[in-house]
C-alpha positions as a Markdown table, in Angstrom:
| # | Residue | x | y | z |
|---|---|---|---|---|
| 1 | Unk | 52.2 | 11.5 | 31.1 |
| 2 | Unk | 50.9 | 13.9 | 33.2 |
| 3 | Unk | 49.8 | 17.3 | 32.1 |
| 4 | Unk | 52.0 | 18.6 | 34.6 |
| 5 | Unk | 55.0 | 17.4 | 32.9 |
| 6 | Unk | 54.1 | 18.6 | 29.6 |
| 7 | Unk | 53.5 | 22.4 | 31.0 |
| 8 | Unk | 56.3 | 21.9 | 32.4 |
| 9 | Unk | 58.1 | 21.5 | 29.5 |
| 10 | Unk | 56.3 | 24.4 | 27.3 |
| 11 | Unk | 56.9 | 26.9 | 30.1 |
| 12 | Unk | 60.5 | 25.7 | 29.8 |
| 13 | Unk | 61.0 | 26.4 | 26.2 |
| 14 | Unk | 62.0 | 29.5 | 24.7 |
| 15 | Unk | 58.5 | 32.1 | 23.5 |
| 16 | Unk | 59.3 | 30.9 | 19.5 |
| 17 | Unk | 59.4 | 27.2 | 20.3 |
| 18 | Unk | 56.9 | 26.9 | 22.5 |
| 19 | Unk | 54.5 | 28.0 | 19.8 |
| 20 | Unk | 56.0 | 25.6 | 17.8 |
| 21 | Unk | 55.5 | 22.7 | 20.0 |
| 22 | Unk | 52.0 | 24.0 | 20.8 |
| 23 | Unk | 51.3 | 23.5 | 16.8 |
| 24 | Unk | 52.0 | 20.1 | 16.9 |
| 25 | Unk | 50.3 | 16.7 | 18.0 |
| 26 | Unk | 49.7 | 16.3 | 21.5 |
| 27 | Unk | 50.9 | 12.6 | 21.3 |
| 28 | Unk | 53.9 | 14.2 | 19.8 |
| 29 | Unk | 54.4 | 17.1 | 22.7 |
| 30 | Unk | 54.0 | 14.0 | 25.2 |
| 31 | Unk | 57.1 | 12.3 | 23.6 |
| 32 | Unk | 58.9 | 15.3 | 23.9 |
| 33 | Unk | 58.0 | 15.9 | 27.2 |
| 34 | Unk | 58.7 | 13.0 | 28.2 |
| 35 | Unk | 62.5 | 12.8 | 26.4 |
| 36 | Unk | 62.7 | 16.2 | 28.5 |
| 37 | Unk | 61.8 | 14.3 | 31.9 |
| 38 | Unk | 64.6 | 12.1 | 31.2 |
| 39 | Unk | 66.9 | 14.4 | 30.2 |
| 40 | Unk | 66.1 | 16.2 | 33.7 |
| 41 | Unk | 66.8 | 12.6 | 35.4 |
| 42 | Unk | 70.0 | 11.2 | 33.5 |
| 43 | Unk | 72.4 | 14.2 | 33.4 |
| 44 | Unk | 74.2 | 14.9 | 36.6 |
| 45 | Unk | 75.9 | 18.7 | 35.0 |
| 46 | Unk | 72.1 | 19.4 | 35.1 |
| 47 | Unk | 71.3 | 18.3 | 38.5 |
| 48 | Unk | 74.0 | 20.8 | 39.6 |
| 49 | Unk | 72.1 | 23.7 | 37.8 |
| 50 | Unk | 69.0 | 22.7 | 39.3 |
| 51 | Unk | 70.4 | 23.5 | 42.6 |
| 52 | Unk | 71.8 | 26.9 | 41.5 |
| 53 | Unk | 68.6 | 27.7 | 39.0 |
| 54 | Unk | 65.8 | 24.7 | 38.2 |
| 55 | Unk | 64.3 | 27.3 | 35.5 |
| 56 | Unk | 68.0 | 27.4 | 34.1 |
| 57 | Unk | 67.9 | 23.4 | 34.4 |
| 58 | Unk | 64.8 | 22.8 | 32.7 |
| 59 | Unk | 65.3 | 25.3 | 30.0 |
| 60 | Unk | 68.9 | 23.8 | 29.0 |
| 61 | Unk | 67.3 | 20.1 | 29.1 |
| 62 | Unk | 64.3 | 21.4 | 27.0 |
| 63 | Unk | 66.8 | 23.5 | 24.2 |
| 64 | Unk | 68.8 | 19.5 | 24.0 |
| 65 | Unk | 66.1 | 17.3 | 23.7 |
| 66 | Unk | 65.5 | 20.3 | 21.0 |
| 67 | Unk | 68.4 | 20.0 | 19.8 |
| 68 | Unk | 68.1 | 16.3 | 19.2 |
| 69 | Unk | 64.9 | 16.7 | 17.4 |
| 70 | Unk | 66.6 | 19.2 | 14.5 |
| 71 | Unk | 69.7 | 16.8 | 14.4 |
């Protein structure tokens, strides 16, 4: 995982959970990260956004892989 990937991600997050996520392991912030990436890749309703908005894109893949996290 690049570092890219994972500033990526914090950047995408909203003010509160990025300090969250900043609290916690880095190995931890990787996998999430990385979930994030994929969630970027898979879904196609987000590939649409991207085109209109990728900061809109990335913060909606970032608050599900979220999401998914809290259950």
């Amino acid at each position: 995982m690049t570092t890219d990937s994972l500033a990526r991600f914090l950047a995408a997050l909203d003010p509160e959970h990025r300090e969250a996520i900043g609290t916690r392991p880095r190995q931890e912030q990787e996998r999430l990260a990385a979930a994030w990436e994929r969630e970027l890749e898979a879904d196609d309703e987000l590939d649409t956004l991207d085109e209109l908005s990728p900061p809109a894109a990335e913060a909606e893949a970032a608050r599900r892989v979220l999401d998914r996290e809290t259950g």
